[in-house]
N, C-alpha and C positions, 0 to 999 in steps of 0.2 A: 529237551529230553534226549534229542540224538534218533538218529535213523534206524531198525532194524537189526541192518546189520553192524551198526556199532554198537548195540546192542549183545547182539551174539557177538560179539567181538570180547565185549567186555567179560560174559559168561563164559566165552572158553577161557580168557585168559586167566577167570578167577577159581574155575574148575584146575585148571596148570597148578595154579599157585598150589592150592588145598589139595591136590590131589597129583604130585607126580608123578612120571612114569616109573623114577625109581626111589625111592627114600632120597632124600639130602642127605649129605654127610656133613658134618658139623665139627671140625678137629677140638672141639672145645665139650660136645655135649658128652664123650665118656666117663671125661674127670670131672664133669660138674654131676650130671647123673650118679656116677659112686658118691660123692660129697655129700647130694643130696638123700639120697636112698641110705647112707648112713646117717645121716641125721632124720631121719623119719624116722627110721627103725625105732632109736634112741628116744624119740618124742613118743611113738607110739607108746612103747615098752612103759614110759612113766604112766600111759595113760592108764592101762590096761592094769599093771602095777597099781595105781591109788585108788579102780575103781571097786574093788573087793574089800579096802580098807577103809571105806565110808568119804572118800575122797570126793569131792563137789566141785561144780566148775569154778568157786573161785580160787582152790586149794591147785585146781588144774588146769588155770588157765592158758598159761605161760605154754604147758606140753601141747595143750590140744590147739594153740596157735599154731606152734612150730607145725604141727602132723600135716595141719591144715594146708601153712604154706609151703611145705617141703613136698607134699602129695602135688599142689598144685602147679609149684614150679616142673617137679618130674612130669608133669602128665603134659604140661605145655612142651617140654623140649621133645618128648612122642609125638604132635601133634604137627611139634616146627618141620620133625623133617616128612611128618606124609600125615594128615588127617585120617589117611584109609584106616588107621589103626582102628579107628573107633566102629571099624566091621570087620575085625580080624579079630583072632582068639585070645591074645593080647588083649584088647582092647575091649573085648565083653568081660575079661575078668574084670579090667578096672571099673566098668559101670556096674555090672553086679556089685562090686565091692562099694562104690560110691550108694548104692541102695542099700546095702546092710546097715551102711553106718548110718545112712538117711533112717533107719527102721527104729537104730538105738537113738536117735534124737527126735522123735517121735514117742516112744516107749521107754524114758527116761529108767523108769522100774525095774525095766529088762535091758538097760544098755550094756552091759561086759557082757552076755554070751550073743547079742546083736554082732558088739565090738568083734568079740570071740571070733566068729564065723566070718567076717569080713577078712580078719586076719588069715585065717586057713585060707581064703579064697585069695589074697595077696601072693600067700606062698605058693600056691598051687601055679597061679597064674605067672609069679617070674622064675619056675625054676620048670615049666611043664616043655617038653620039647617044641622045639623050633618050629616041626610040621602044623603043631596045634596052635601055637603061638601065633604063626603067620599065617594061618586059614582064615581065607575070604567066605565071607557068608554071602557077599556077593555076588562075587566070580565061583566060588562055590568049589575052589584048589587051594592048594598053598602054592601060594608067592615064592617069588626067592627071595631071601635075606640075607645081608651081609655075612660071611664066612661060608656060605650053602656052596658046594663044590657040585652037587650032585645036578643034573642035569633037568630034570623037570619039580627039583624041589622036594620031591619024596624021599 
């Protein structure tokens, strides 16, 4: 099992990993993020598209793959360079948004204004300022985030 403190040893180092003091930077996750976040769009848009047209999952299987693993790829390379997102304002849009669509696959009957409302909460959440974006519910401030010039992040 190991001593105590290799124990704690192992716990801070895995707390480091998942949780840095500053974001990773990743010269690869911009262009694969835009690549990715356009082909979500794109998958989405079909899905959203067939589902007012009587469109079923096997007419829409193919789009609601792609959403699937284009959301899950994007949500991995947020994760690769800081877990914290997942208590930053970022990071509540995407699990809100991951419950909407849990609600329309639940509630097949009412899935497109489920879908609907996930999507507004998508938009909201990648275009909503930086301050919001990057607020800890933790720490209970905003962070600084890459391009923040301003000194305590405000």
């Amino acid at each position: 099992m190991g001593s105590r403190a290799e124990q704690a040893k192992g716990r801070a180092s895995l707390t480091q990993a998942l949780f840095p003091p500053e974001p990773r930077f990743f010269a690869w996750a911009r262009p694969l993020q835009l690549l990715l976040r356009s082909v979500h769009i794109a998958a989405m848009a079909l899905v959203l598209g067939g589902l007012p047209f009587g469109g079923g999952y096997a007419a829409l299987r193919l789009p609601i793959l792609v959403t699937v693993a284009s959301g899950l790829l994007l949500f991995a390379v947020d994760l690769a360079k800081d877990a914290g997102i997942l208590a930053q304002g970022s990071g509540a849009a995407v699990l809100l948004k991951v419950g909407l669509l849990g609600c329309g696959l639940l509630q097949p009957a009412h899935r497109l204004p489920w879908y609907l409302a996930a999507t507004l909460v998508a938009s909201l959440g990648a275009h909503m300022p930086g301050r919001w974006r990057h607020f800890s519910f933790v720490q209970w401030k905003v962070l600084k985030y890459p391009g923040d010039t301003r000194e305590n992040g405000l």
